[in-house]
C-alpha positions in Angstrom: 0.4 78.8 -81.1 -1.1 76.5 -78.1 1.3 76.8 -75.2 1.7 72.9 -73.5 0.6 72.6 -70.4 1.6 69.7 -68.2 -1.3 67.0 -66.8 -1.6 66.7 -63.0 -0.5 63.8 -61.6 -2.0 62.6 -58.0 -1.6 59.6 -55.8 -4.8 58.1 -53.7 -6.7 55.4 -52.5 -9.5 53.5 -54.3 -12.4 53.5 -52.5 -15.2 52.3 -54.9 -14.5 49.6 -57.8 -17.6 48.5 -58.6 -18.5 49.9 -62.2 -16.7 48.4 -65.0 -13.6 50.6 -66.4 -13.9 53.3 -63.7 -13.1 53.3 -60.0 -13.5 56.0 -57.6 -10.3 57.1 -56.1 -10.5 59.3 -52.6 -7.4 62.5 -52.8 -6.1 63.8 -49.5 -5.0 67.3 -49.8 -3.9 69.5 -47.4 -4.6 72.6 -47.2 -3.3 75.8 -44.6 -6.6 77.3 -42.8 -6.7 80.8 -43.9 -7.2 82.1 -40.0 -5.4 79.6 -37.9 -2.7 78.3 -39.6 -3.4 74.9 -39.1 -3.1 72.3 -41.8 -6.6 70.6 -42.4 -7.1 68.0 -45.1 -9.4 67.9 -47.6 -10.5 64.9 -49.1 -11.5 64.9 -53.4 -13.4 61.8 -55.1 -11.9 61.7 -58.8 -13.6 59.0 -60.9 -10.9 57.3 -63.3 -10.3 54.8 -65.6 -8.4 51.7 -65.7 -7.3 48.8 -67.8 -5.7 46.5 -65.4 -8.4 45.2 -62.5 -7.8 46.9 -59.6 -9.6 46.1 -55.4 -10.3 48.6 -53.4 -8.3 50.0 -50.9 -5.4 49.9 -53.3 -2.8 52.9 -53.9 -2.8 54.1 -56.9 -1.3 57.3 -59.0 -3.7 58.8 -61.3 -2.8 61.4 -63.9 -5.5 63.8 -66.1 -6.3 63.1 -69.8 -9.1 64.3 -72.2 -12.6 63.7 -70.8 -13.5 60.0 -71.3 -17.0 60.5 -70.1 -19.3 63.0 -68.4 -17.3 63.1 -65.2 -14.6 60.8 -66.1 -11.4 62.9 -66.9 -8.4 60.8 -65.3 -6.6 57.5 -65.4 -4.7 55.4 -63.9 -1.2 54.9 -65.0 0.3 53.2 -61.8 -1.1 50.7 -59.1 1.6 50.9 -56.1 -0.3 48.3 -53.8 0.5 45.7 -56.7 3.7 45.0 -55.2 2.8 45.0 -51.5 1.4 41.9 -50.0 
């Protein structure tokens, strides 16, 4: 019996929507230096698909599926710049 396992869910900031149904969407995480204690952030580039057009520079909250594509394995489910103007 497969045990479920819940999808990740992360909020970020579309930096590239210039291919079709995907856009590139740049994840700040922060992360505690090992020796210093200081909180640095590290920046991740998931590639995710959409259904709704969506600019860049936009918020968005994007949550992992099944792969798509060869490096496509996240949508988007949310765009929270939509109401903001």
């Amino acid at each position: 019996m497969r045990r479920k396992v819940s999808k990740k869910i992360l909020k970020g900031k579309v930096v590239s929507a210039k291919m079709q149904k995907t856009v590139v969407v740049a994840v700040e995480l922060p992360k505690k230096h090992p020796i210093y204690g200081k909180m640095v952030k590290n920046t991740r580039r998931f590639k995710a698909r959409i259904d709704n057009p969506i600019k860049e520079g936009d918020e968005v909250v994007i949550e992992e599926c099944r792969p798509l594509s060869k490096e496509v394995t996240w949508i988007v489910t949310e765009n929270l710049s939509e109401g903001k103007k």
